[in-house]
C-alpha positions in Angstrom: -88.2 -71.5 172.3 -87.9 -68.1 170.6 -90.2 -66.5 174.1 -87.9 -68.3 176.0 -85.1 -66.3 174.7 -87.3 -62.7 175.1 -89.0 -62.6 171.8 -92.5 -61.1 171.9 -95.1 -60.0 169.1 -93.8 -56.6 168.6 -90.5 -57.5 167.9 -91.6 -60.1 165.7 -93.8 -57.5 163.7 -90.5 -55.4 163.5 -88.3 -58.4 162.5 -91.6 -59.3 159.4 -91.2 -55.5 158.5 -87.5 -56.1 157.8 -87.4 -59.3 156.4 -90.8 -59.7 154.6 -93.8 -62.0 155.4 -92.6 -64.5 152.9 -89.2 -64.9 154.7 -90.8 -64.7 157.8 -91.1 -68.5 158.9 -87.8 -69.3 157.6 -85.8 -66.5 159.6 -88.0 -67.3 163.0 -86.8 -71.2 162.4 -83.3 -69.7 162.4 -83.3 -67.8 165.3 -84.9 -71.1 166.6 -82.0 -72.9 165.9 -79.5 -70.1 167.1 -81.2 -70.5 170.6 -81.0 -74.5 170.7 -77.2 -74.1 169.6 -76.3 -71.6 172.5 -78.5 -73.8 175.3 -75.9 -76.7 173.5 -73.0 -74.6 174.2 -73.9 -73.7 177.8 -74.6 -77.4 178.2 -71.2 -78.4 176.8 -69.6 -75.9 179.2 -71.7 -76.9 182.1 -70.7 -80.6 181.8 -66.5 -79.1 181.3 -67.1 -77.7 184.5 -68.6 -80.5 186.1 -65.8 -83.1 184.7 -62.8 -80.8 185.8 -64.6 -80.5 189.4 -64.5 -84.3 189.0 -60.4 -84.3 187.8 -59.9 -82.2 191.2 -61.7 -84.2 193.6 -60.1 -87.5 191.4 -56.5 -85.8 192.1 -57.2 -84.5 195.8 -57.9 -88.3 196.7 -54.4 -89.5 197.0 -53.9 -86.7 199.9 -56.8 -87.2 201.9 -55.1 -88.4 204.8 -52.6 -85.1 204.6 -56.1 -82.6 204.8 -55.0 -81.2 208.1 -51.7 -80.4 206.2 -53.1 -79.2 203.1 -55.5 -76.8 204.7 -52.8 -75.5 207.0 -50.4 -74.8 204.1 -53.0 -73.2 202.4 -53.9 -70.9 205.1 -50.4 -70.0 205.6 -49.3 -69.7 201.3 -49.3 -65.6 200.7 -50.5 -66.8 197.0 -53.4 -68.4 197.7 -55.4 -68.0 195.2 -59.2 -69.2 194.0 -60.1 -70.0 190.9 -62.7 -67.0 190.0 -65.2 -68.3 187.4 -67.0 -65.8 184.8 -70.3 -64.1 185.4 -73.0 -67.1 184.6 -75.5 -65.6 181.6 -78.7 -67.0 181.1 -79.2 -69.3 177.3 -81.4 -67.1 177.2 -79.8 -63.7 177.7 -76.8 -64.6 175.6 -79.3 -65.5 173.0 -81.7 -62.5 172.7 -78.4 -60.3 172.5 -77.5 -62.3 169.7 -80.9 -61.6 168.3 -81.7 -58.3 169.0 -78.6 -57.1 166.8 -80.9 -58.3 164.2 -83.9 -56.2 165.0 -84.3 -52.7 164.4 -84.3 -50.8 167.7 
């Protein structure tokens, strides 16, 4: 899990030099956990997405029949708008950043 996230050996050598050898297991089973919690977080927003895409298409239904309409008045509305979503970051990514704040440089 931890390579997934970007760890390699030197790093890990750095992170030992910090923390000691007897500490060692114990703080790499941490991180371990940090980086299943933020793949659970991503998840949890994934599915959020998912289910509010599902609330929109559940709420659109009613209309279908008015689509020529809708996408007319759309075209036409000066504030017309998209919903812009965030800049998608890998588990990961988000968790190596995490983690390198705990590594000397």
């Amino acid at each position: 899990m931890l390579v997934s996230a970007g760890l390699d050996t030197g790093q890990v050598e750095a992170l030992e030099a910090r923390v000691g050898a007897s500490a060692l297991g114990e703080v790499l089973a941490w991180l371990g956990e940090i980086v299943v919690m933020f793949s659970l977080v991503r998840l949890v927003d994934q599915s959020t997405k998912r289910i509010s895409d599902l609330v929109q298409a559940v709420k659109a239904y009613p209309y279908m029949d008015q689509a020529p309409l809708q996408a007319f008045l759309r075209r036409s509305s000066p504030a017309s708008s998209s919903r812009s979503s965030r800049p998608s970051r890998s588990v990961q990514e988000m968790a190596w950043v995490w983690i390198s704040s705990f590594i000397p440089s």
